[in-house]
C-alpha positions in Angstrom: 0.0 0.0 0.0 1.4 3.1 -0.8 1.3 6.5 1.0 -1.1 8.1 -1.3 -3.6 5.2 -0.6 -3.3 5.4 2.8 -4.3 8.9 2.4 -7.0 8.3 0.5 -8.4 5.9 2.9 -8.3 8.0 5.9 -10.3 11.0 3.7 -12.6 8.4 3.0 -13.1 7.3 6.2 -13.5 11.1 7.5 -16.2 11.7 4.8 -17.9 8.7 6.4 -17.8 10.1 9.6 -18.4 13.4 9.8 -21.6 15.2 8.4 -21.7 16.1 4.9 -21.5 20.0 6.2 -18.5 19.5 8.7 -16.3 17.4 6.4 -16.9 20.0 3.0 -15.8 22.6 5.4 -12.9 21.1 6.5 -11.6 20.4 2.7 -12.0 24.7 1.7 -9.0 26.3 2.1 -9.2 29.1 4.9 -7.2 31.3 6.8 -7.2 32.5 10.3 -5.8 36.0 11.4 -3.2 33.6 13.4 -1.8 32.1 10.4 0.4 35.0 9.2 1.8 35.1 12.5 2.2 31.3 12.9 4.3 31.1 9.5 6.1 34.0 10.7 7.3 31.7 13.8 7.9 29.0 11.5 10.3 31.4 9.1 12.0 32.1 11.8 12.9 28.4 13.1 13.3 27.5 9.5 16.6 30.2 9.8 17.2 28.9 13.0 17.4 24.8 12.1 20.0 26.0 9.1 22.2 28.1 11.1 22.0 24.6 13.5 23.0 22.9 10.4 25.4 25.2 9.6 27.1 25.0 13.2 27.0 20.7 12.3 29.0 21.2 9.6 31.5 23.6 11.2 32.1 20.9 13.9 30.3 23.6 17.2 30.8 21.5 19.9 27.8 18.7 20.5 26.4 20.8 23.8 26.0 24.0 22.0 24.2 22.0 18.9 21.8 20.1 21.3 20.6 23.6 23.0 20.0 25.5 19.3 18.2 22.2 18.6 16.0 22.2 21.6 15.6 26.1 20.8 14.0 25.1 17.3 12.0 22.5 18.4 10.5 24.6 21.0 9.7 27.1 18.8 7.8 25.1 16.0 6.1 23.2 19.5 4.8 26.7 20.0 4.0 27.5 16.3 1.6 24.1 16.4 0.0 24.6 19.4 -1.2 27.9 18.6 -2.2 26.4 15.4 -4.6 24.0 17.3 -5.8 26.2 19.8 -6.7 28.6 17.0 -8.4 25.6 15.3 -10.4 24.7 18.3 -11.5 28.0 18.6 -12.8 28.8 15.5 -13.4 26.1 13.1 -15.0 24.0 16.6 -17.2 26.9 17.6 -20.2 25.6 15.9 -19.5 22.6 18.6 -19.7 24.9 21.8 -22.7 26.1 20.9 -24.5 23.0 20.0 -25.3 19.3 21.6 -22.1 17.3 20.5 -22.5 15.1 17.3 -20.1 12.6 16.8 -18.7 14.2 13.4 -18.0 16.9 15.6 -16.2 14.6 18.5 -14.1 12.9 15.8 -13.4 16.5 14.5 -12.1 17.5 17.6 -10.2 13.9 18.6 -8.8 14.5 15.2 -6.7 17.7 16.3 -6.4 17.4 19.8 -4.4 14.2 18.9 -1.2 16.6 17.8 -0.9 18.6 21.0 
């Protein structure tokens, strides 16, 4: 089975889950007013992870390399979970207001799962 299957499957099995309204919604492209900032963050640890590569190839001392690292990772760790909690706020608002379906539950389960 190859990756692009696999994908397939899993839209599949989304569209089977969640109601015809929810899952259409999900497939539109859409911006938030966080996304600028959020790929602003993730610019900026992009620069970051090269000048880490850069002190690899320059032979920095291990220490120094594993602190940039864990500097990098933090930062993207940041850049996703403002990405979700954005998600959760809007694009699940509908949720909040409303008795719980289970399309919605999945919906949720489905981001919540990357925090």
């Amino acid at each position: 089975m190859t990756c692009g299957a696999t994908a397939r499957q899993e839209a599949n099995s989304l569209e089977n889950i969640l109601p015809r309204g929810i899952y259409e919604t999900m497939k539109q492209p859409h911006t938030h007013l966080s996304h600028p900032r959020i790929a602003t963050r993730l610019k900026r640890a992009n620069g970051h992870l090269s000048s880490v590569i850069s002190m690899i190839e320059d032979g920095r001392p291990c220490a120094d390399i594993a602190q940039q690292l864990q500097a990098v990772e933090k930062a993207i760790t940041n850049a996703k979970r403002e990405l979700i909690f954005d998600h959760i706020d809007h694009c699940l608002e509908d949720a909040r207001n409303e008795t719980r379906t289970e399309g919605q539950s999945e919906m949720f389960k489905d981001i919540a799962r990357y925090l």
